[in-house]
Residue, then its C-alpha position, 0 to 999 in steps of 0.5 A: x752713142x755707139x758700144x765700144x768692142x771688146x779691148x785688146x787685152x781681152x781679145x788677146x786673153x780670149x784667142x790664147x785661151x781659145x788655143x787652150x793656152x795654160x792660165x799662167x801661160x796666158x797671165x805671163x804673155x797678157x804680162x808681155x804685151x802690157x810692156x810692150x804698150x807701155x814702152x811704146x806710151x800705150x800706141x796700139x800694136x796696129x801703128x807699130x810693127x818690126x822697128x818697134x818689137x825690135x826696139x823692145x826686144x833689144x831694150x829687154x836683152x841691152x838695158x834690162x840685160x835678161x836672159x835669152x829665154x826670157x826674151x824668147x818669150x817676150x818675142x813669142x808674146x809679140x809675135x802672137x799678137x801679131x801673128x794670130x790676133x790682128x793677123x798683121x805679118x810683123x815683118x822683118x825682126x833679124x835686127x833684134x839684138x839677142x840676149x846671149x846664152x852663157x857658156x856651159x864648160x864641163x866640170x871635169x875632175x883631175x885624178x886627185x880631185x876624184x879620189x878624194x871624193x871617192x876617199x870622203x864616201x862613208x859606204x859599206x865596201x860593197x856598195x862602193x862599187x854601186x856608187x863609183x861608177x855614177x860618179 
């Protein structure tokens, strides 16, 4: 009976630890690449390649609806296995769709809103002028 080779999650572990990844970083993407193989009913990365990581990516950001970070990192987990450990070029992932960042607006206060801030601060009257201008 021949012996069988290391599996692949332990060849994943190894080269994120050999590239002297942090231990939460590695535990997050082995994390990552568990999905990735479940959602795809365990078939091998090797059998997979863009059309599946995109069909992935767009479930994480459509169906789970999380955040574009999260789905950075999901992306950059995937793309190390590809890339690094079976160094097989992925190929074409411009079909993703990406989970959108949300906009940020400024908060601006008006005069009066300021003023009344300004009228709640309990400080020496010298001070005031140390604190006003942070705000």
């Amino acid at each position: 009976m021949a012996q069988q080779g290391p599996n692949l999650l332990a060849v994943y572990r190894e080269a994120l630890a050999t590239r002297r990844y942090a231990r939460r970083t590695i535990g997050t993407y082995e994390r990552w690449l568990r999905r990735f193989l479940r959602f795809h009913q365990l078939r091998h990365p090797r059998e997979m390649g863009s059309a599946e990581i995109n069909a992935f990516l767009t479930h994480l950001a459509v169906d789970e609806q999380v955040s574009a970070s999260t789905q950075n990192q999901a992306l950059s987990a995937l793309l190390f296995l590809y890339k690094q450990v079976l160094e097989i070029d992925p190929g074409d992932l411009d079909g993703v769709v990406r989970a959108r960042r949300p906009k940020r607006l400024p908060v601006v206060l008006s005069v009066v809103e300021v003023r009344a801030v300004l009228q709640q601060l309990e400080v020496p009257p010298g001070f005031r002028k140390v604190v006003t201008p942070l705000i």
